[in-house]
C-alpha positions as CSV (number, residue, x, y, z in Angstrom):
1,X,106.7,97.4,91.3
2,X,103.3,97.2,89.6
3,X,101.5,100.1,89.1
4,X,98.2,99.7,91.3
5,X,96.5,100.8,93.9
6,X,96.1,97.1,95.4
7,X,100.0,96.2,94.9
8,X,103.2,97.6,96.2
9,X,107.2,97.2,97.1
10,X,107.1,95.4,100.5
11,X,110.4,95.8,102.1
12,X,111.4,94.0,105.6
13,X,114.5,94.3,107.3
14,X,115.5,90.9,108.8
15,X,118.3,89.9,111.3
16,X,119.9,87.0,112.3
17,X,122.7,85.1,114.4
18,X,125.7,84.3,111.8
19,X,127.6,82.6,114.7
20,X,129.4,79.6,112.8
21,X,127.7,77.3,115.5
22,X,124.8,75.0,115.9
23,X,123.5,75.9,119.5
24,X,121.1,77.4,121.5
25,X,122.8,80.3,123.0
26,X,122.5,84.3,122.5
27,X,124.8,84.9,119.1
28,X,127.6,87.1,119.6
29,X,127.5,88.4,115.6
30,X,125.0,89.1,113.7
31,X,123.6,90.0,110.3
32,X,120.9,93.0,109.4
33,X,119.7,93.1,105.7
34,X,116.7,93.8,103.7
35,X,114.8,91.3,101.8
36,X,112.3,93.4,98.8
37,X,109.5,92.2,96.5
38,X,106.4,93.7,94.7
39,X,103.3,92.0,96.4
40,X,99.7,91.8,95.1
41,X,96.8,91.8,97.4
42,X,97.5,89.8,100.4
43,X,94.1,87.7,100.6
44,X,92.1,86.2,97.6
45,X,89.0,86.0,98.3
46,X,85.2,87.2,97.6
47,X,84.2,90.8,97.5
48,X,85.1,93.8,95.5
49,X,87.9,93.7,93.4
50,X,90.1,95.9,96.2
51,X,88.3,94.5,99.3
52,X,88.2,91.0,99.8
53,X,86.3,89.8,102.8
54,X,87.8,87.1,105.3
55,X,86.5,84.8,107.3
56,X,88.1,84.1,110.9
57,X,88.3,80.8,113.0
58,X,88.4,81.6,117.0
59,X,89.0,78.6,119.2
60,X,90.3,79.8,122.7
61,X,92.5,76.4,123.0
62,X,95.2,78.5,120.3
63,X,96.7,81.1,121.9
64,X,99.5,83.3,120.0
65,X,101.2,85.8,122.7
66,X,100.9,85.6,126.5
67,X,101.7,88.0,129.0
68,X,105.4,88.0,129.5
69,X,106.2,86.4,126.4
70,X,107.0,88.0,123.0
71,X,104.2,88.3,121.6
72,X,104.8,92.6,120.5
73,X,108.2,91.7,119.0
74,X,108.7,90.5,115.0
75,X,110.5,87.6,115.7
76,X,110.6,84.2,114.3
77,X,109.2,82.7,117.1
78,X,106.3,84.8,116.8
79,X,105.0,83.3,113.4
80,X,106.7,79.6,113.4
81,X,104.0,78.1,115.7
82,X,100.9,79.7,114.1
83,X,101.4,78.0,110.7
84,X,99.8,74.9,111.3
85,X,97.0,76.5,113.4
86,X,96.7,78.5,110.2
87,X,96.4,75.1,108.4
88,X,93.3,74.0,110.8
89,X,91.8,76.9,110.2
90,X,91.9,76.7,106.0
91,X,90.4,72.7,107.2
92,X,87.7,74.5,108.6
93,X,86.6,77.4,105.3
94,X,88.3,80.3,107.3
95,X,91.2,82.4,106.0
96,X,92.9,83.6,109.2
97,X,92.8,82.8,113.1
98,X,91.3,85.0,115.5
99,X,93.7,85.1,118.7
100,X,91.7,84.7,121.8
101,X,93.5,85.2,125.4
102,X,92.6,84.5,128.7
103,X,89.5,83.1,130.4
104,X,87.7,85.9,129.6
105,X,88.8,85.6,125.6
106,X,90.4,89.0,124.7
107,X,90.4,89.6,121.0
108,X,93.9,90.3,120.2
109,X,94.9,89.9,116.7
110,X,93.7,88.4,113.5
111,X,96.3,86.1,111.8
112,X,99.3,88.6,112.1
113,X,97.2,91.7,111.8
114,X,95.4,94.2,113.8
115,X,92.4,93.8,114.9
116,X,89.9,96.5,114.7
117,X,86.5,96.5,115.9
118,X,83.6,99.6,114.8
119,X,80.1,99.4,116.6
120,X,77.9,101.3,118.3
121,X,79.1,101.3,122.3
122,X,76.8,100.6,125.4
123,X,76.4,104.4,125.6
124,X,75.3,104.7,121.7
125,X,77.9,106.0,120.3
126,X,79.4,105.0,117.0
127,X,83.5,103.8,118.3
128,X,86.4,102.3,116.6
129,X,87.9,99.8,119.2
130,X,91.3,97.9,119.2
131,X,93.6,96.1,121.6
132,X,96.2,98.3,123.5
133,X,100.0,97.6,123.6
134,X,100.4,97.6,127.2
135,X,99.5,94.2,127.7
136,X,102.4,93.0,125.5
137,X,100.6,90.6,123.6
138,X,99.8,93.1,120.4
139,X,102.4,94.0,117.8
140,X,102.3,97.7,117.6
141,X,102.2,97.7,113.7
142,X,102.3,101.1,111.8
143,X,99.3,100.4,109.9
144,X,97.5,100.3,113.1
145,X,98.9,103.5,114.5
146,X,97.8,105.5,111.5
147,X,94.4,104.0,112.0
148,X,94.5,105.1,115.4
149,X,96.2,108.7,114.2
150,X,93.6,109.3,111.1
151,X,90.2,108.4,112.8
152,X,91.5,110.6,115.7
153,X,92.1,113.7,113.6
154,X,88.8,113.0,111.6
155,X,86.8,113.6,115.1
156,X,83.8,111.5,113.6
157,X,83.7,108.9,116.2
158,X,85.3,107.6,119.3
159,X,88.2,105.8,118.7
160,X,89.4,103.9,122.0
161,X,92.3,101.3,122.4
162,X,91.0,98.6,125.3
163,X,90.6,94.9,125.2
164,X,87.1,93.4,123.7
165,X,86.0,90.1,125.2
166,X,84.0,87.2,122.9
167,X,81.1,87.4,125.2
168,X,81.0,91.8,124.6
169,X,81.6,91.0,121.1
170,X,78.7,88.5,120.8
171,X,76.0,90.4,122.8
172,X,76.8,93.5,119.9
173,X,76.3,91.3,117.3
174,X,73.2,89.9,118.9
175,X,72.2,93.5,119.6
176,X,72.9,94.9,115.3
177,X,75.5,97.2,117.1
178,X,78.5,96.0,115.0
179,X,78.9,98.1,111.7
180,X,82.4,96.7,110.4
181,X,85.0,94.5,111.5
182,X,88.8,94.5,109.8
183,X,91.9,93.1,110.4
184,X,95.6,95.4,109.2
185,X,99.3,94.9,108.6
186,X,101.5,95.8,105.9
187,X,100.9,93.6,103.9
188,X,97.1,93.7,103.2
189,X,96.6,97.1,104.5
190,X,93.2,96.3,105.2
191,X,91.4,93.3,105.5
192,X,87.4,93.2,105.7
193,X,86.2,90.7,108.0
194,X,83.2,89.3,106.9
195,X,82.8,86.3,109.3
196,X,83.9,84.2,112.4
197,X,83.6,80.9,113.8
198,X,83.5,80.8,117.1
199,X,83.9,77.3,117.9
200,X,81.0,75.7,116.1
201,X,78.6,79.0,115.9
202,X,79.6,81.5,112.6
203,X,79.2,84.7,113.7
204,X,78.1,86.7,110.4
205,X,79.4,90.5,110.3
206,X,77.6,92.7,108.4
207,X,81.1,94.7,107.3
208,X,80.3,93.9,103.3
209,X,76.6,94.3,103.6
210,X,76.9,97.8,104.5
211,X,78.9,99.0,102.1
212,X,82.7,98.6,104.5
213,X,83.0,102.4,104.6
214,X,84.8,103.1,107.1
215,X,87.5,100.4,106.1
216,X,87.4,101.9,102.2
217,X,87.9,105.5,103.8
218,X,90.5,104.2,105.4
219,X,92.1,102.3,102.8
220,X,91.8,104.6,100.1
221,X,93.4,107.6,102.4
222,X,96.6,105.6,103.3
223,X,96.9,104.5,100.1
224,X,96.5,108.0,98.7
225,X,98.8,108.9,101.2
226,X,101.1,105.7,99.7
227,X,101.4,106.6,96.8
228,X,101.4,110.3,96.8
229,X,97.9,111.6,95.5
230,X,97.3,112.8,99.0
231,X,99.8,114.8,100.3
232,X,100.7,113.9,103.6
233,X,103.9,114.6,106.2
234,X,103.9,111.0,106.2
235,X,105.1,110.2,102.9
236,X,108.1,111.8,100.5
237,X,108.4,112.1,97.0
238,X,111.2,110.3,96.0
239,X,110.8,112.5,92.3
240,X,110.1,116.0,93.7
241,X,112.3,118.6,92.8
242,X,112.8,119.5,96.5
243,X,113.6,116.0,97.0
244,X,116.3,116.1,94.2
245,X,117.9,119.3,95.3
246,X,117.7,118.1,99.1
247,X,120.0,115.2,97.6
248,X,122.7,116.6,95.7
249,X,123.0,119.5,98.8
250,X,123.4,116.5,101.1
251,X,125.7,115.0,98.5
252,X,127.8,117.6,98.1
253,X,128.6,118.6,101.2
């Protein structure tokens, strides 16, 4: 695994049907293994040389997850049919999709990441906004919970999980009340969004032009947290000596 702060040791567990049958059916056996690889930075694109700015392409005609369906699971069918909506999007100079749902276009998630959304509110306060699970259309990614977990115990603004609509969205970026928008997973950890096209309008954020510091606090504390430089309950030393001892205990008994 490369060491850098912009690389790392992805690791996803995958599972699937080994019935010895072509069929659509539930499988009666199964296989569960992990498939590993060092990864780079997720998205090559312009910015800083950790934070790379994306542009989105939101066209309520796509829609990812419905209500219902599947769309808070990691399953195959999850990711199969975005691909070539992916594709249109590349056509049209944008990186990832933003998923729009309903007739009042919820913002739900950016290409397969969280979508996170920091502006000043209707009651002037500064907020970090993203969608809620309840509505099963959100994948409830890891990333995004220590998002929600660290701005929480930081206390410096009011961090809220409710749907945004296009039309909220718009009237803040009309009004300057957007600071920084960012999309994460665990792949790219975070991703700055610099831009959307919203049908035929581009919508430009100003998440680069002022500095992305909220999305740079946040990426350089989980990634201190990563890789050990902070410590944190949520990561282990694989090296420590309480690690090792822990070990050859378990081991021996």
């Amino acid at each position: 695994v490369p060491d850098s702060r912009d690389a790392s040791l992805y690791i996803r567990p995958t599972f699937i049907s080994i019935d010895p049958v072509i069929g659509v059916r539930p499988p009666s056996a199964a296989r569960l293994f992990v498939i590993t690889g060092p990864v780079g930075p997720y998205y090559e694109q312009k910015g800083t040389e950790l934070f790379k700015a994306v542009k989105l392409m939101a066209d309520p005609k796509y829609v990812r997850a419905w209500e219902g369906g599947i769309g808070a699971y990691k399953a195959g069918g999850n990711y199969a049919p975005t691909l070539s909506i992916q594709r249109i999007a590349a056509e049209r100079g944008c990186q990832q999709v933003l998923w729009l749902y309903g007739e009042d276009e919820q913002m739900t998630e950016a290409g397969t990441m969280n979508f996170f959304v920091y502006w000043i509110n209707n009651s002037g306060e500064k907020e970090l906004i993203t969608a809620p699970l309840d509505s099963g259309l959100i994948l409830p990614g890891v990333t995004r919970q220590s998002i929600l977990d660290l701005s929480r115990k930081w206390g410096d603004f009011k961090v809220t999980e409710r749907m945004v609509t296009m039309s909220e969205f718009l009237a803040a970026a009309n009004e300057d009340r957007i600071i920084e928008v960012f999309g994460c997973g665990t792949a790219c950890m975070i991703a700055p969004i610099d831009s959307i096209l919203y049908n035929t309008q581009d919508i430009m954020l100003p998440t680069m032009t002022s500095g992305a510091k909220l999305s740079k606090r946040l990426f350089n504390e989980l990634s201190g947290i990563q890789t050990g430089e902070i410590e944190h309950p949520w990561s282990v030393s694989v090296f420590s000596s309480d690690f090792v001892e822990n070990k050859v205990s378990s081991e021996s008994s």
